[in-house]
C-alpha positions in Angstrom: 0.0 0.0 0.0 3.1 2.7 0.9 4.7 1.8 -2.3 1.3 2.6 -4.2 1.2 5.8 -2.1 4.7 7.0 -3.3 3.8 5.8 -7.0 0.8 8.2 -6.5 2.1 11.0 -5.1 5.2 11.1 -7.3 2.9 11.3 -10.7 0.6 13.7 -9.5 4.3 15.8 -8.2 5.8 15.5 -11.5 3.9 17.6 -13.3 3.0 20.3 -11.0 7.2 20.2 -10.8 7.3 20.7 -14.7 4.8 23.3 -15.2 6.9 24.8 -12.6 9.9 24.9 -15.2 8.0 26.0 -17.6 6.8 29.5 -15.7 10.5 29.4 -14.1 9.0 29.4 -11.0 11.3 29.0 -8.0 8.7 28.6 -5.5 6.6 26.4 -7.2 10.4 24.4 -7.5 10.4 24.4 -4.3 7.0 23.7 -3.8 7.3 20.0 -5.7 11.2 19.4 -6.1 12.2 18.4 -2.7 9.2 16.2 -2.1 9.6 14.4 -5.1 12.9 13.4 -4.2 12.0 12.7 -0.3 9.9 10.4 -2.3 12.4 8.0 -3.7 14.1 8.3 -0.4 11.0 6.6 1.2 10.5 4.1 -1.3 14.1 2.8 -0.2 13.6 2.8 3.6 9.9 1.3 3.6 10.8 -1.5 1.9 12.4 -4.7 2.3 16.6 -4.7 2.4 17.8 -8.3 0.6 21.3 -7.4 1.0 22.6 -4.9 3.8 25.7 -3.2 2.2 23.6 -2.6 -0.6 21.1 -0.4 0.7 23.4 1.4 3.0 25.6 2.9 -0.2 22.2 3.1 -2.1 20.7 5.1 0.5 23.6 7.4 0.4 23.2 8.0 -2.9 20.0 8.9 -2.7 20.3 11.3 0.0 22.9 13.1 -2.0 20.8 12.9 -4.9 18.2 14.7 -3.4 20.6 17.1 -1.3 21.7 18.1 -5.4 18.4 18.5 -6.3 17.7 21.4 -3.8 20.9 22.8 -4.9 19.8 22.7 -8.5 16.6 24.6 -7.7 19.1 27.8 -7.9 20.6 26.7 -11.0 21.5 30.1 -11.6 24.4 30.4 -8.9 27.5 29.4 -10.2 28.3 28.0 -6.0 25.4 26.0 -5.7 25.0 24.6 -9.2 28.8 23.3 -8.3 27.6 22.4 -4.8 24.7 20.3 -6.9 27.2 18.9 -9.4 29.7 17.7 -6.3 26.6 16.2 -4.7 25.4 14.5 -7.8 29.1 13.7 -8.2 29.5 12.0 -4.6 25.8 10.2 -5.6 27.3 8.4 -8.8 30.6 7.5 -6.4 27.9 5.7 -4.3 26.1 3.8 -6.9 29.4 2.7 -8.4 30.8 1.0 -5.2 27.3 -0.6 -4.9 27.2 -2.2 -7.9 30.6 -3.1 -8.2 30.0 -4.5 -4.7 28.0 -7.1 -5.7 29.0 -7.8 -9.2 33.0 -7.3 -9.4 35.0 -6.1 -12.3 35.7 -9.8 -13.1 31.8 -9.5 -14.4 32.3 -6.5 -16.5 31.0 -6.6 -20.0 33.4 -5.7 -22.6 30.9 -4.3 -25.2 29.0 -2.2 -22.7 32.8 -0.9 -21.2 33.5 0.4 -25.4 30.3 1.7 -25.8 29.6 4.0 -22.7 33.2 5.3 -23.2 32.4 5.8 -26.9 29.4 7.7 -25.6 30.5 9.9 -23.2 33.3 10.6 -25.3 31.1 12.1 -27.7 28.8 13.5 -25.1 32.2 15.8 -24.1 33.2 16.3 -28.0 29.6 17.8 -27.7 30.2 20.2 -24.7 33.6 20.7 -25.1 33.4 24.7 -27.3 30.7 25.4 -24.4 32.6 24.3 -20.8 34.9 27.4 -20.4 36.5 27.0 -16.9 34.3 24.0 -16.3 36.6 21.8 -18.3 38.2 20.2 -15.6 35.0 19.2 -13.2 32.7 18.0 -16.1 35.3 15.8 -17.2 35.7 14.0 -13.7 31.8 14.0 -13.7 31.4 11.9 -17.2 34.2 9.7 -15.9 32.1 8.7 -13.0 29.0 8.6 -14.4 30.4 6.4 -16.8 31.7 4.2 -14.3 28.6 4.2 -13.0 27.0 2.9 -15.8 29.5 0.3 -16.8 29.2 -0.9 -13.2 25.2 -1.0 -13.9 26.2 -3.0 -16.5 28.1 -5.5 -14.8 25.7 -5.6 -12.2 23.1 -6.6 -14.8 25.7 -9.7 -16.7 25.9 -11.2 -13.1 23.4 -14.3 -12.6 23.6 -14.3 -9.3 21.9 -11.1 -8.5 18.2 -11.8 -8.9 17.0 -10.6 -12.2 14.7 -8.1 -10.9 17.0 -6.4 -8.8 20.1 -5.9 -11.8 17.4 -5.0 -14.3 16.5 -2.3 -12.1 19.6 -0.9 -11.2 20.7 -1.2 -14.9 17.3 0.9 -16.4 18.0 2.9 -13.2 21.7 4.1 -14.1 21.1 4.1 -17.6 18.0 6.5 -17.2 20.3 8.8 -14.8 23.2 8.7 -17.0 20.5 10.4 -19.7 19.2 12.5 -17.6 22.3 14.1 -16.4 22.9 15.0 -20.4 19.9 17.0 -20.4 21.4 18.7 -17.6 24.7 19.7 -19.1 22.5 20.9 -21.9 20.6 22.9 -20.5 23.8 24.8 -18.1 25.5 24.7 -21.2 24.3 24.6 -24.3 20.8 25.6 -24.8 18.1 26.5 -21.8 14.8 25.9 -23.1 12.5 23.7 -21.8 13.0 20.8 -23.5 15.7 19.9 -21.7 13.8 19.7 -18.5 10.3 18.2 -20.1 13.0 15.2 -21.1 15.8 15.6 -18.4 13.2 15.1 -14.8 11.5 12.2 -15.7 14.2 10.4 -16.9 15.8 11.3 -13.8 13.3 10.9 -11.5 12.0 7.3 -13.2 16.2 6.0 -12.3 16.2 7.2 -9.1 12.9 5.3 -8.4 14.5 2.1 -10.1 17.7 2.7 -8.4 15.5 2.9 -4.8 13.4 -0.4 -5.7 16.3 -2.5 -7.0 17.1 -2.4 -3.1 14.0 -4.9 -2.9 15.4 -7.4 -4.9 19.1 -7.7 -4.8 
């Protein structure tokens, strides 16, 4: 029943939260933001925890996750768009040292390992004329998120982790990893919209998988 409560409550949020990036409303940002990300917060503690270690660096994630996302409300400071970016940062440190926890570099699929860095490699070529002095901490955050990722993806090769539990965490990270381009995008390429209407429920759909691969781990 909680979990159908969160569910709820986190659909009928979203778009209150996008109408308020639409009107660039701080206040009705702060009005929808924060709970939406206490939400995925309370979707890991209520539930069940198979493995211990786990939840404990998923959970950390998550509260830095949402710690970023109240940073992000003021996107337009320079300090607290970089207090957001260390957060998010620290949140993708977490999820990697969970998922390698469990699955192990020795599980680590080649294919996805060339891919993402052939990704995120263009994903930089892409922001590169745009970063000015924010050369050097974008590129240590598309490192991590890419470990990240590729850590998803061994996470998800590795039979056994229940099936429920690594698909999750996989669509989870992947869907973050995304979301975190729209991001960029909008800081530094292009603000409009779009970037948002895309970016927050990609990112707010991975955190929620993120939060219920705890479940089944």
């Amino acid at each position: 029943m909680i979990d159908i409560l969160i569910l709820v409550a986190a659909v009928f949020l979203l778009p209150g939260l996008l109408i308020s990036e639409k009107r660039d409303s701080t206040m009705g940002r702060l009005l929808t933001k924060p709970f939406l990300s206490a939400l995925f917060v309370a979707a890991a503690l209520t539930g069940s925890q198979a493995d211990p270690g786990y939840f404990r660096w998923i959970l950390a994630g998550l509260l830095l996750s949402m710690a970023g996302d109240l940073f992000l409300i003021f996107f337009f400071s320079r300090k607290l768009f970089l207090a957001g970016l260390v957060s998010f940062l620290s949140a993708h440190i977490l999820y990697t040292v969970a998922f390698f926890t469990l699955a192990g570099p020795g599980e680590t699929n080649g294919i996805a390992i060339v891919l993402f860095l052939v990704v995120s490699g263009g994903v930089f070529a892409w922001f590169r004329p745009h970063l000015g002095k924010m050369v050097v901490p974008v590129v240590a955050y598309i490192v991590v998120i890419t470990a990240m990722v590729i850590g998803a993806s061994s996470l998800a090769v590795t039979e056994s982790v229940r099936f429920p539990g690594r698909a999750l965490a996989f669509a989870g990270a992947l869907l973050f990893y995304l979301s975190d381009v729209f991001v960029a995008r909008q800081r530094f390429v292009t603000q409009n919209f779009f970037n948002r209407a895309v970016g927050l429920p990609l990112y707010f759909a991975g955190q929620f998988m993120i939060a219920y691969s705890i479940r089944f781990i």
